[in-house]
C-alpha positions as CSV (number, residue, x, y, z in Angstrom):
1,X,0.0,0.0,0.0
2,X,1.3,3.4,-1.0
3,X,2.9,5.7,1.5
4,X,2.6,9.8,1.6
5,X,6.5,9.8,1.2
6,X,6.0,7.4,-2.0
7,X,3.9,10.0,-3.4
8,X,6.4,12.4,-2.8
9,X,9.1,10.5,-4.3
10,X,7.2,10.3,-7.5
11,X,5.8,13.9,-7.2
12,X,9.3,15.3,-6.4
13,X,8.4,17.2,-4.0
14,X,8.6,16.8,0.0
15,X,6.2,14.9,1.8
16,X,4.9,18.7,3.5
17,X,3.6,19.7,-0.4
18,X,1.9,16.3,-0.4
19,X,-0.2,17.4,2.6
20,X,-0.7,20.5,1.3
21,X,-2.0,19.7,-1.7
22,X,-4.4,16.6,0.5
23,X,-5.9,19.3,2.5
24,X,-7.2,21.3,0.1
25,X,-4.5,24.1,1.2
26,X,-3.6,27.2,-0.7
27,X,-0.1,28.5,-1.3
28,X,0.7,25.5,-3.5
29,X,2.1,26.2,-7.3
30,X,-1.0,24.6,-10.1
31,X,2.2,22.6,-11.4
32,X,3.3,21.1,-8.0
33,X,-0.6,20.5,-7.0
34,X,-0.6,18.6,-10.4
35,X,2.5,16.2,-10.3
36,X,0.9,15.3,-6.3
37,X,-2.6,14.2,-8.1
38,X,-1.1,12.7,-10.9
39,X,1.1,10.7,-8.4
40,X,-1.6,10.2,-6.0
41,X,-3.2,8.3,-9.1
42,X,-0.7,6.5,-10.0
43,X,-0.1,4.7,-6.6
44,X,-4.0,4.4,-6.0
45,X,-2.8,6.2,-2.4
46,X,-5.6,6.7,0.0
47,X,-4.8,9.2,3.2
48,X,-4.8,7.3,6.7
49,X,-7.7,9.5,7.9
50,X,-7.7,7.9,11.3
51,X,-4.0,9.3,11.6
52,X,-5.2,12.6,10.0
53,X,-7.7,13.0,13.5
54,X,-5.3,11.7,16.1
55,X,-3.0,14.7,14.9
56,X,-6.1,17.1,14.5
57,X,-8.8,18.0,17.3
58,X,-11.1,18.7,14.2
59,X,-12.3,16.4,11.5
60,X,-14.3,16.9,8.1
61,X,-17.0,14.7,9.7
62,X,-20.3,15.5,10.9
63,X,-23.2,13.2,12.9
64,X,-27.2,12.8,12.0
65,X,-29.0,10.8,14.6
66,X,-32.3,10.4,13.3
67,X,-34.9,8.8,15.8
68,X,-36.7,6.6,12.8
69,X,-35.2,6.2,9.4
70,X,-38.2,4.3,8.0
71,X,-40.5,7.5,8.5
72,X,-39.9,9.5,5.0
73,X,-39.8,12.6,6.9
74,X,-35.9,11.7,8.5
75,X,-35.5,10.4,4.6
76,X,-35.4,14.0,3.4
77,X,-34.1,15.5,6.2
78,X,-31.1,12.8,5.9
79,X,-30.9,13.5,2.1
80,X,-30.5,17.9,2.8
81,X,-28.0,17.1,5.3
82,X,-26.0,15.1,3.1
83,X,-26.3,17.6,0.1
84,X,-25.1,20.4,1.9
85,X,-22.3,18.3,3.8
86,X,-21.2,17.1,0.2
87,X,-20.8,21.3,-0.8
88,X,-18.8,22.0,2.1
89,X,-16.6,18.7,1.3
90,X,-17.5,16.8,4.7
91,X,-18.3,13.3,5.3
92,X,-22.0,12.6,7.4
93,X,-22.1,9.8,9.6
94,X,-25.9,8.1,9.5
95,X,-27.6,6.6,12.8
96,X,-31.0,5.6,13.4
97,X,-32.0,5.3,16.7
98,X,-35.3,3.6,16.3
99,X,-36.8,5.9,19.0
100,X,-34.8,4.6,21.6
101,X,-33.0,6.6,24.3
102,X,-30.3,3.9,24.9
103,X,-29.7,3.1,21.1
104,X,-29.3,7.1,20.9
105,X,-26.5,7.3,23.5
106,X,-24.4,4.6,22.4
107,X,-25.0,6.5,18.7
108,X,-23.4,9.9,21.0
109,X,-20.7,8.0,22.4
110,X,-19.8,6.8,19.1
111,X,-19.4,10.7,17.9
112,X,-17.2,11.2,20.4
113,X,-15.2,8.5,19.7
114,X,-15.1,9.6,16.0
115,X,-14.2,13.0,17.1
116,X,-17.0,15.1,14.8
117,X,-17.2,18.5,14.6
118,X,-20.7,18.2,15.2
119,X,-23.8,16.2,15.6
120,X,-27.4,16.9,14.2
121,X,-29.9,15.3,16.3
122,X,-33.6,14.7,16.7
123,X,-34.2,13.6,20.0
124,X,-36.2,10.9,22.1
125,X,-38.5,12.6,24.9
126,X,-36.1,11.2,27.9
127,X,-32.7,13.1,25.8
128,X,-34.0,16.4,25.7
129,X,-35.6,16.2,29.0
130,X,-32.1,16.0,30.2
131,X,-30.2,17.6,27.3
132,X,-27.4,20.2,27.9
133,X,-25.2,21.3,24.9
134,X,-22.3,21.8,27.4
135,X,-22.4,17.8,28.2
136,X,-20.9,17.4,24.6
137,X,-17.5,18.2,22.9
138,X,-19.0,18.7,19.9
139,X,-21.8,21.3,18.7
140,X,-25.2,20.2,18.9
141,X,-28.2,21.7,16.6
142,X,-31.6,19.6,17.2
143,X,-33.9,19.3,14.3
144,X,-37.6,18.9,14.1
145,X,-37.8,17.9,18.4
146,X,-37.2,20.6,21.1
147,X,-38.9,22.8,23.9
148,X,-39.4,25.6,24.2
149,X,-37.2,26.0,26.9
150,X,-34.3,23.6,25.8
151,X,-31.2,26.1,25.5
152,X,-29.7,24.8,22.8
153,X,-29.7,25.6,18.7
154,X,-32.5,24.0,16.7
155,X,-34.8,23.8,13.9
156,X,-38.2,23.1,14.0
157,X,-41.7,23.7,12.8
158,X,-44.2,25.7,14.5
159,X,-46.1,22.8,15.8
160,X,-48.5,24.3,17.6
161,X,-49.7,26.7,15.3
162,X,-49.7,23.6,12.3
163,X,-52.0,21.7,14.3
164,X,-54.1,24.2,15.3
165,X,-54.7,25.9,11.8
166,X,-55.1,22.2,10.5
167,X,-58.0,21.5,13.5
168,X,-59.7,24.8,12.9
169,X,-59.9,23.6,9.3
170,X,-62.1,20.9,10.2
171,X,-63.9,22.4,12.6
172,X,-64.7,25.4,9.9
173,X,-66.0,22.4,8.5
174,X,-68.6,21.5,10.3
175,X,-66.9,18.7,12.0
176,X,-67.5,18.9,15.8
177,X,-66.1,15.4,16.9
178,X,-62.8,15.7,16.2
179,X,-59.9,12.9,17.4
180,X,-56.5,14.2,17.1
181,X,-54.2,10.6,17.1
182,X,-50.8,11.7,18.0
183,X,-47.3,10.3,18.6
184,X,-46.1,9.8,22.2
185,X,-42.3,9.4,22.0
186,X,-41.4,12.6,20.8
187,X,-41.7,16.5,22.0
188,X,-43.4,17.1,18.0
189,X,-46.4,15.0,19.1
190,X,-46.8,16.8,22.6
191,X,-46.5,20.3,21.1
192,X,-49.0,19.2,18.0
193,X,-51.5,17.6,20.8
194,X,-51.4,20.8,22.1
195,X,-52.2,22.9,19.4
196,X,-54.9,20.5,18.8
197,X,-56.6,20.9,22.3
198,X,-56.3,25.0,21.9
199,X,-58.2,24.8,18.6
200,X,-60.8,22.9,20.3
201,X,-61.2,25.1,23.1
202,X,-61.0,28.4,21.2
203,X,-64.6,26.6,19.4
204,X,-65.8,25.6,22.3
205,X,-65.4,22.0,21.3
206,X,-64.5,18.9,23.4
207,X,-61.2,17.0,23.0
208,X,-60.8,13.8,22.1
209,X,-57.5,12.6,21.2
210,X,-55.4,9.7,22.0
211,X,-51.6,9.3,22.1
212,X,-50.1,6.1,20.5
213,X,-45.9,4.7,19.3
214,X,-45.5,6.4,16.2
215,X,-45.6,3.2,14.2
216,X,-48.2,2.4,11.5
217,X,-49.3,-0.4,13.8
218,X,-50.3,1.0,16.6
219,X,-52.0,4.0,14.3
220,X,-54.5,1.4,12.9
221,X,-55.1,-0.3,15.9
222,X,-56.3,2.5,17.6
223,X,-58.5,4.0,14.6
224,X,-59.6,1.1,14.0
225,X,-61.2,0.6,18.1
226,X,-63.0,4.4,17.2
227,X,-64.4,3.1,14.7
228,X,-65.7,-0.1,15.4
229,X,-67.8,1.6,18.0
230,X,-71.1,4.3,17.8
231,X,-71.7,7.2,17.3
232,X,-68.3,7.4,14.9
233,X,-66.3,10.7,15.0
234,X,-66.5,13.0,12.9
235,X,-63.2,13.3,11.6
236,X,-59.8,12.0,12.6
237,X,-56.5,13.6,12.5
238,X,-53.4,12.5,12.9
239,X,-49.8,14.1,14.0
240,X,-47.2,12.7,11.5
241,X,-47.5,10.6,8.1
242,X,-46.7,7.4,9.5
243,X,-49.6,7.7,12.1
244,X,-51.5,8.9,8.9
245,X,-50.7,6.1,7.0
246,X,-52.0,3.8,9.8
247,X,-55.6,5.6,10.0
248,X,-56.0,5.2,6.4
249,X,-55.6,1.9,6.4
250,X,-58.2,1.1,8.8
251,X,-60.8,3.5,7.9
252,X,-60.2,1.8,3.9
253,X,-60.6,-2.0,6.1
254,X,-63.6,-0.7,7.9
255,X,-65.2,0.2,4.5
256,X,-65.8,3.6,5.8
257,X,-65.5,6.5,3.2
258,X,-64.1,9.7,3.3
259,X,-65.5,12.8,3.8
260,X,-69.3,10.7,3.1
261,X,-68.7,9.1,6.6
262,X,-65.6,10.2,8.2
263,X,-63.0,13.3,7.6
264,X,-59.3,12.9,7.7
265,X,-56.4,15.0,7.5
266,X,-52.8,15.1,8.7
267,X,-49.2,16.1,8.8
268,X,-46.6,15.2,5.7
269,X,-47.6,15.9,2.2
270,X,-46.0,12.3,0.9
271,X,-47.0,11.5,-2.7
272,X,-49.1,8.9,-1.8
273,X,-51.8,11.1,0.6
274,X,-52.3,12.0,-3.4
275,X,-53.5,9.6,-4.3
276,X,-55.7,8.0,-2.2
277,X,-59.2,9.3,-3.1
278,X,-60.1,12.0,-3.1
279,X,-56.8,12.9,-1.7
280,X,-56.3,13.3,1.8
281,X,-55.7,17.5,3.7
282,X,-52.2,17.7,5.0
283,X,-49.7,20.1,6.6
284,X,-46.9,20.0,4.2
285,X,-43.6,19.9,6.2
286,X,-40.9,22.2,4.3
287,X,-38.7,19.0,5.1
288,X,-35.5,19.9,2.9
289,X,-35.9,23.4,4.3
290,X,-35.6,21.6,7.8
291,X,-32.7,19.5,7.0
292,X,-30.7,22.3,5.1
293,X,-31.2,24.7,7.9
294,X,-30.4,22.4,10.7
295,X,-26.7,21.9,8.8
296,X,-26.2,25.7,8.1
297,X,-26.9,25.9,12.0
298,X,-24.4,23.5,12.7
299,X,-21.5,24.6,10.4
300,X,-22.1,28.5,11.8
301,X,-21.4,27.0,15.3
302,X,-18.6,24.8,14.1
303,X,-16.9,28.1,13.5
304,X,-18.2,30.5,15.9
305,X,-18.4,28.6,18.8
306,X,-19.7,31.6,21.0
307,X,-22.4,33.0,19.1
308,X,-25.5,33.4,21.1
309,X,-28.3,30.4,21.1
310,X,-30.2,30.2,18.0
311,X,-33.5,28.9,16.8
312,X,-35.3,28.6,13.1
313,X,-39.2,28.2,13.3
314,X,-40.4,27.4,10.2
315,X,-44.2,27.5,9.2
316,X,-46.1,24.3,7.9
317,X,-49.0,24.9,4.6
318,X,-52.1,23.6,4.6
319,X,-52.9,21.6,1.6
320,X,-56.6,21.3,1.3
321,X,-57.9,18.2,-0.3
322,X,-60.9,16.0,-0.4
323,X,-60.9,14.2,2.4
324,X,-61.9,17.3,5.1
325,X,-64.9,18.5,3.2
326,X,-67.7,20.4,4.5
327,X,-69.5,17.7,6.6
328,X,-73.0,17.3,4.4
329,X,-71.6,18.9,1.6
């Protein structure tokens, strides 16, 4: 295997130039940075990267924990992330933590270990309850899950508001029996829940809504219990696509149409909320946004490590469709 001093010997230069050239430094002559790549080619030399970090306290690396891979939503945010981190010239590292706190702090540990410059991270319920950035040695910017009080840099979605404007949609509707079905392992579920229950108050309206694992699952399961029972509700709603997914499928086993017999609506505008007839009201995410964002964040942090605490609230759009029309209409 090829040695940086055996691409110097063939570059003719010293094995300092070499490095140079490797790192992406100025200061080195087009002719000199051309005999190192040509060599570099020649020998099929790859760096020792692990070497490169022992001898720097910074790498070209950066970390995305994701808390469920399977859910299109981390899909996109994963894809941003890694567009951006390919501009800049940096590596991601990809972990799915499968909503589970343990899984996530192993996933932490291992960023240390790789010595990062920085970790993006959307977090269980029991890791921001206890999250300070100052317990890492590496920048921290949450994405899509965090309090309001969590001092720390994020990006997120104005939750409440989203599932409030999406309720009130309904409810402007004519639909009175609303049932918000909402995820339980994550602070985006909470803070959607409760823009759910202030819509329904502001009406005057009773709440109804039920907390359930964010798993298609569990989603149909529980739709499927309201509405094997009487009077049904009159509409259902649900916090995230994958939740959404799960309704759909049991109101289509339970025969039940939509808005004839039952409203639905929803968060994530995935293609196939399309195309289900007659196309199902969501709050379209600006997911790309989210992800792109989250690693701008992170970068701006990398280099200024004392800048003041920073948050990006982005705002969801109602997509209006079908399936949440005027009850008797």
């Amino acid at each position: 295997m090829a040695q940086i001093k055996d691409v110097a010997r063939q570059a003719g230069v010293s094995v300092a130039s070499v490095s140079r050239v490797m790192a992406g430094h100025t200061g080195v002559s087009e002719a000199t940075r051309q005999r190192v790549l040509d060599a570099v080619q020649a020998l099929d030399y790859r760096p020792d990267l692990a070497a490169r970090r022992l001898r720097s306290r910074r790498t070209d690396t950066i970390g995305l924990i994701v808390s469920d891979i399977r859910n299109p939503f981390f899909t996109e945010i994963s894809r941003a992330v890694e567009d951006m981190a390919y501009q800049h010239r940096m590596r991601v590292i990809l972990c799915n933590a499968d909503e589970d706190p343990e899984k996530e702090a192993l996933y932490l540990d291992l960023m240390r270990d790789e010595n990062v410059s920085g970790v993006i991270l959307s977090p269980t319920l029991p890791t921001l309850a206890r999250f300070r950035a100052s317990d890492y040695p590496f920048p921290v910017v949450l994405v899509d899950r965090c309090d309001r009080e969590t001092a720390a840099d994020a990006v997120v979605l104005d939750n409440v508001d989203s599932a409030y404007r999406l309720t009130a949609h309904l409810i402007e509707r004519g639909h009175r029996r609303i049932v918000f079905i909402y995820g339980v392992t994550s602070a985006t579920g909470r803070q959607r829940h409760e823009g759910y229950i202030t819509a329904m108050a502001t009406h005057g309206l009773e709440t109804l809504a039920k907390g359930v694992p964010a798993t298609v699952d569990a989603a149909r399961t529980a739709a499927t219990e309201l509405v094997s029972g009487r009077p049904l509700p009159d509409a259902l709603v649900a916090s995230n696509g994958i939740i959404l997914l799960g309704l759909t499928e049991a109101l289509q086993e339970a025969r039940l149409r939509f808005p004839q017999q039952i409203a639905l609506a929803g968060f994530d505008n995935l293609p196939w909320t399309r195309l289900v007839e007659p196309g199902i009201t969501v709050i379209s995410q600006p997911t790309y946004d989210l992800g792109q964002a989250a690693i701008e964040l992170l970068l701006q942090r990398i280099a200024h490590s004392a800048q003041s605490v920073r948050r990006v609230v982005m705002r969801g759009e109602l997509i209006e469709r079908g399936s949440s029309a005027k009850r008797g209409g």
